[in-house]
C-alpha positions in Angstrom: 12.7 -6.8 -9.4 10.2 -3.9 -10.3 6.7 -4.3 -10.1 3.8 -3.8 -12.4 -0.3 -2.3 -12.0 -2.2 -4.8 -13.6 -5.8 -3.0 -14.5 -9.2 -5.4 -16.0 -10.4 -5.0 -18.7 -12.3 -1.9 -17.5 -9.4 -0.1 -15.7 -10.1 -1.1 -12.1 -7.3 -1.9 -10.2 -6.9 -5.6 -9.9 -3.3 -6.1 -8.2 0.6 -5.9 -8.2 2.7 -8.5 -10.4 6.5 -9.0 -10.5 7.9 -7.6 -13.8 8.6 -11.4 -15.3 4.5 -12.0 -14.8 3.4 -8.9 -16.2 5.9 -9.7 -19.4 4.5 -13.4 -19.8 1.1 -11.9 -20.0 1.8 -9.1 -22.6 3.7 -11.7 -24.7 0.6 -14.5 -24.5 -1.5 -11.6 -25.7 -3.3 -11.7 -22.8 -2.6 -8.4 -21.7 -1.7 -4.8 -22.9 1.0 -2.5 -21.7 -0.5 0.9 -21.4 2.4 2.7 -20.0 6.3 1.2 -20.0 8.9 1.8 -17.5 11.5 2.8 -19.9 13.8 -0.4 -19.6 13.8 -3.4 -21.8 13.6 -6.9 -21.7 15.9 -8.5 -23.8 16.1 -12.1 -25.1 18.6 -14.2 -27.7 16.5 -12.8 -30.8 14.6 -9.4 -29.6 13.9 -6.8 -27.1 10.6 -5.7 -25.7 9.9 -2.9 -23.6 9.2 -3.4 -19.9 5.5 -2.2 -18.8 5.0 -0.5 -15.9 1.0 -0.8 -16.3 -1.2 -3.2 -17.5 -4.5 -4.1 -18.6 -6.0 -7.4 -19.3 -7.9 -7.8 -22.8 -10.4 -9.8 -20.8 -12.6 -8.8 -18.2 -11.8 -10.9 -14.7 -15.0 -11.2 -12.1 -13.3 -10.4 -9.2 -15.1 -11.9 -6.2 -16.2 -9.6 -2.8 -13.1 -7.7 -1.3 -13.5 -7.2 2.4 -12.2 -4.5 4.5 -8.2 -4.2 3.4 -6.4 -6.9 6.1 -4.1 -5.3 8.6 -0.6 -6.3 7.7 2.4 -4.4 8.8 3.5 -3.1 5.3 -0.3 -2.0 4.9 0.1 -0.3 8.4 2.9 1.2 7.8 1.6 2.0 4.2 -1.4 4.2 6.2 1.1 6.0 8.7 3.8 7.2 5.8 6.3 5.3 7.8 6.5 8.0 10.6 5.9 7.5 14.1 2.4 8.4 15.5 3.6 10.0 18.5 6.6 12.0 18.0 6.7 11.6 13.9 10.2 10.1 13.6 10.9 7.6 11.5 8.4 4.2 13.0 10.0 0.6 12.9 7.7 -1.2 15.3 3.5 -1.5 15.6 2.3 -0.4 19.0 -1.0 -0.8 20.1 -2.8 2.2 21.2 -4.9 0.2 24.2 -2.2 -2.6 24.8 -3.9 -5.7 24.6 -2.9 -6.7 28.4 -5.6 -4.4 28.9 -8.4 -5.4 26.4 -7.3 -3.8 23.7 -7.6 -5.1 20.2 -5.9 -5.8 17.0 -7.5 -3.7 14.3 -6.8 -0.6 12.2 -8.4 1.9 14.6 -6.0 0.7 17.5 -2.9 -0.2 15.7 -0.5 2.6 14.5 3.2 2.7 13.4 5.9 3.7 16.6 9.6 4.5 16.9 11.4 1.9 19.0 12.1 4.2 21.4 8.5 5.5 21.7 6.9 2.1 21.7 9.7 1.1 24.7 8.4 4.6 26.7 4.8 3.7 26.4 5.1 -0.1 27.0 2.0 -1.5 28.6 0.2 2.1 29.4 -2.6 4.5 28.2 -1.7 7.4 26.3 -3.0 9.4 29.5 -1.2 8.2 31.9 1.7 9.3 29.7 -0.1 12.5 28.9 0.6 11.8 25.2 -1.4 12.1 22.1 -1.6 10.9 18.7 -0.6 12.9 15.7 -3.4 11.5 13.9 -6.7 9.1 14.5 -6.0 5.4 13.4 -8.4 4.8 10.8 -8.8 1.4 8.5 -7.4 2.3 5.0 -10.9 2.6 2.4 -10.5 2.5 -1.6 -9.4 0.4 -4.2 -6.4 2.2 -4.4 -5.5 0.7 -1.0 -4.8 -2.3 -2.0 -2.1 -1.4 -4.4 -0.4 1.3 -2.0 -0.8 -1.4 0.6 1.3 -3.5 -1.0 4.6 -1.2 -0.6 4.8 -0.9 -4.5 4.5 2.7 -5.5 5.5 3.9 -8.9 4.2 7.8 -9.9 3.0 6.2 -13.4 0.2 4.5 -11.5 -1.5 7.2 -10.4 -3.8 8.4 -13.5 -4.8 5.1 -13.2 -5.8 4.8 -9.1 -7.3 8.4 -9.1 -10.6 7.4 -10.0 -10.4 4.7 -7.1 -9.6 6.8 -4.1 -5.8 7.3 -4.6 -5.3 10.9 -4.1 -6.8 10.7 -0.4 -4.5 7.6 0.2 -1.6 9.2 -0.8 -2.6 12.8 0.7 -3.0 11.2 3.6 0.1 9.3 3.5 2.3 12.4 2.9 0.1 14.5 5.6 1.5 12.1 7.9 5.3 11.9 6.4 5.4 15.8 6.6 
């Protein structure tokens, strides 16, 4: 089922809702569609377009974000799905200090891997390999993390998560794909 931007009142980027949610709150007037995917919803009497963004007519407070948690769709969100060592296509997490040797799980040692990559390295340091990483594991900053994060990624959104940092996500996402 595809997925809709909801926006506050005052266009920040709240979240990513299922098409159904995003409909229930256009149609209880509690929301606005500000840009529609092109297909429509139909029912027994009428047919409304689907939304592919939305804003809410009220303002919500949302309450403190912390840092963006390290999930494996985020991870592989941050990496563009390519393998930080030799840049094929990653479908395991691989810790850059293996934690059989202190190191830990967060965003600056975690990074996307190839199976066959993450079965070379196994337990070892990068040096005694002699190998290197494409790119420095970093945590993810900006709102608009938290909606690329998700796994959800439709090009209508992206007037909307410029302001909030999206260009350098996604610029960083396809530096790393390419």
């Amino acid at each position: 089922m595809p997925h809709v931007l909801v926006l506050n009142a005052s266009y920040e980027p709240l979240g990513v809702v299922p098409l159904r949610r995003a409909l229930v709150l256009v149609l209880e007037n509690k929301a606005v569609s500000l840009e529609e995917s092109g297909a429509f919803m139909h029912s027994a009497t009428r047919a409304v377009a689907a939304p592919s963004v939305v804003r809410l007519k009220r303002f919500v407070r949302v309450p403190y974000r912390g840092p963006v948690p390290l999930t494996r769709r985020a991870l592989f969100a941050r990496d563009g799905g390519r393998c930080m060592y030799c840049g094929g296509v990653a479908t395991s997490v691989d810790h850059v200090i293996p934690r059989s040797r202190g190191g830990q799980h967060a965003w600056e040692n975690v990074v996307a891997a190839c199976r066959r990559c993450n079965h070379v390295k196994a337990d070892r340091h990068l040096m005694e390999l002699g190998w290197r990483l494409r790119h420095q594991p970093a945590p993810p900053t900006g709102l608009a993390w938290r909606i690329i994060g998700t796994g959800h990624r439709d090009p209508r959104w992206l007037p909307y998560l410029q302001p909030f940092g999206a260009d350098d996500a996604l610029a960083r996402i396809d530096g790393i794909s390419a």
